[in-house]
ZALO-408418 format. One line per field, with one value per residue (C-alpha): residue number from 1; z, y, x. Coordinates in Angstrom, 3 decimals, always signed. Layout:
# ZALO-408418
i <- (NUM  ...)
pz <- (Z  ...)
py <- (Y  ...)
px <- (X  ...)
***
This chain:
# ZALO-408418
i <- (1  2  3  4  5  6  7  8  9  10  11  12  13  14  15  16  17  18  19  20  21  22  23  24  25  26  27  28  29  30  31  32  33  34  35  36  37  38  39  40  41  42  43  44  45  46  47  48  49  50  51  52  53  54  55  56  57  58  59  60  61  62  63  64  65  66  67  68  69  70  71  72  73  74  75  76  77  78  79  80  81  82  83  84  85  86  87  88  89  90  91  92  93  94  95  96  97  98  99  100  101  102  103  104  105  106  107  108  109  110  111  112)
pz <- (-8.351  -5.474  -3.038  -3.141  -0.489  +1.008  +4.494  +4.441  +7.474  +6.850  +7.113  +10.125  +11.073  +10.731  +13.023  +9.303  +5.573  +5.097  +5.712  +6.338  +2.229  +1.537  +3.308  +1.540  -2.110  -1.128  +0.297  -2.628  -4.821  -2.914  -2.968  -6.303  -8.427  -9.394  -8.616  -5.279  -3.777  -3.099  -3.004  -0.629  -0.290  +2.980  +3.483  +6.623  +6.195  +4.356  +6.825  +5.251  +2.731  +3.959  +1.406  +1.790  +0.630  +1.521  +0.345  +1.478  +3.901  +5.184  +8.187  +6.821  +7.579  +10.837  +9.486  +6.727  +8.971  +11.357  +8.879  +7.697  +10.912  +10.968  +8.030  +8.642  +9.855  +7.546  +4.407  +4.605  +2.039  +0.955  -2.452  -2.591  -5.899  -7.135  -7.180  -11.118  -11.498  -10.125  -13.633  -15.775  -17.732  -14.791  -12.372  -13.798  -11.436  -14.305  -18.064  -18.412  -20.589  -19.667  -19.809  -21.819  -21.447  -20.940  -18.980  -22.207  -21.342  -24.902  -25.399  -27.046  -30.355  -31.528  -34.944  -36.676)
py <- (-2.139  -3.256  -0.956  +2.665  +4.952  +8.121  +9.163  +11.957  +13.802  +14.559  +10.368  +9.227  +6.193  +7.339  +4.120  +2.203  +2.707  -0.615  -0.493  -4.128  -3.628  -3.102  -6.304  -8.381  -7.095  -8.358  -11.743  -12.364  -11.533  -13.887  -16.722  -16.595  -15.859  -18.515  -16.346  -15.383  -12.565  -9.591  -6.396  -3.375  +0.223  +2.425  +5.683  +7.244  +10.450  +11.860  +10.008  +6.617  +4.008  +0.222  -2.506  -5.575  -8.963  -11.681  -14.606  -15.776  -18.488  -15.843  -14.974  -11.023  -10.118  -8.386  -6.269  -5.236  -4.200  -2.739  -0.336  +0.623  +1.401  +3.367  +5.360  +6.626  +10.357  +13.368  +12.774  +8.877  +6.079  +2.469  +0.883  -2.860  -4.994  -8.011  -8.896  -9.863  -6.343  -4.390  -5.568  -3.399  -0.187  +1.512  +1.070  +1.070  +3.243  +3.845  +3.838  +1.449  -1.505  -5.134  -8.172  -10.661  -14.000  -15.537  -12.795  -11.380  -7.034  -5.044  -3.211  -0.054  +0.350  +3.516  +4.007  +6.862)
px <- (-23.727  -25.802  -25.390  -24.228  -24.783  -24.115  -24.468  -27.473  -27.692  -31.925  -31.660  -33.948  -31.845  -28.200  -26.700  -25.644  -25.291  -26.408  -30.410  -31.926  -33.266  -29.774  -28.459  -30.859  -30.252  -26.556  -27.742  -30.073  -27.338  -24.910  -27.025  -28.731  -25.501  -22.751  -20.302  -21.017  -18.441  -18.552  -16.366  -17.479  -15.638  -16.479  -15.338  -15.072  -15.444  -12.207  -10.183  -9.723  -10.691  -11.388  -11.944  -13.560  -14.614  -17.107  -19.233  -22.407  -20.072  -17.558  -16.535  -16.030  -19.221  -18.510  -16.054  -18.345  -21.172  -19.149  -17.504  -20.925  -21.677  -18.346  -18.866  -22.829  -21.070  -20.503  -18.981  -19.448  -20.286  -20.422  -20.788  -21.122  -20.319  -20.620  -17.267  -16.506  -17.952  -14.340  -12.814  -14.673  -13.922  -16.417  -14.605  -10.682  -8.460  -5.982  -6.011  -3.459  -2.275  -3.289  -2.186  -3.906  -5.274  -1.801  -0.102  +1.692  +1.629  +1.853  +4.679  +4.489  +6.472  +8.038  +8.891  +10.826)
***
């Protein structure tokens, strides 16, 4: 993960969740790395969820900032990750089956 942070109201710069160390962890990443996306979460309080993704050459930067801006009140947060990162056990929403290499989904057999 390269960034994961909670809004802290003892904080003495509340106007972002993304400090200037922050934003350059995620650029170095970006530009060092081969595969070079990634995926950020901000919460908003308990109000809402926004996703996002970017690469070093996108235009979603705006966004990104501006929802960190958004979400540095009570109960925020943002976590930034490299993007191949969201497809491991970690970070799995659901305990689910797969599909495998070529698309195939297991089926589950029952016998009596």
């Amino acid at each position: 993960m390269l960034v994961d942070n909670k809004f802290q109201a003892t904080s003495t710069s509340s106007d972002s969740l993304l400090s200037a160390s922050d934003l350059a962890k995620v650029v170095n990443y970006l530009t060092e790395s081969e595969l070079n996306e990634i995926f950020a979460i901000t919460s908003i309080g308990s109000e809402r969820l926004e996703a996002f993704m970017a690469s070093l050459d996108s235009s979603d930067w705006e966004p990104l900032l501006d929802a960190a801006r958004r979400a540095a009140v009570s109960g925020g947060s943002i976590c930034v990750l490299p993007f191949t990162q969201i497809d491991s056990p970690e970070f799995y929403l659901a305990d689910a089956k797969r599909p495998n290499e070529m698309g195939e989904v297991p089926v589950k057999v029952f016998i009596e």
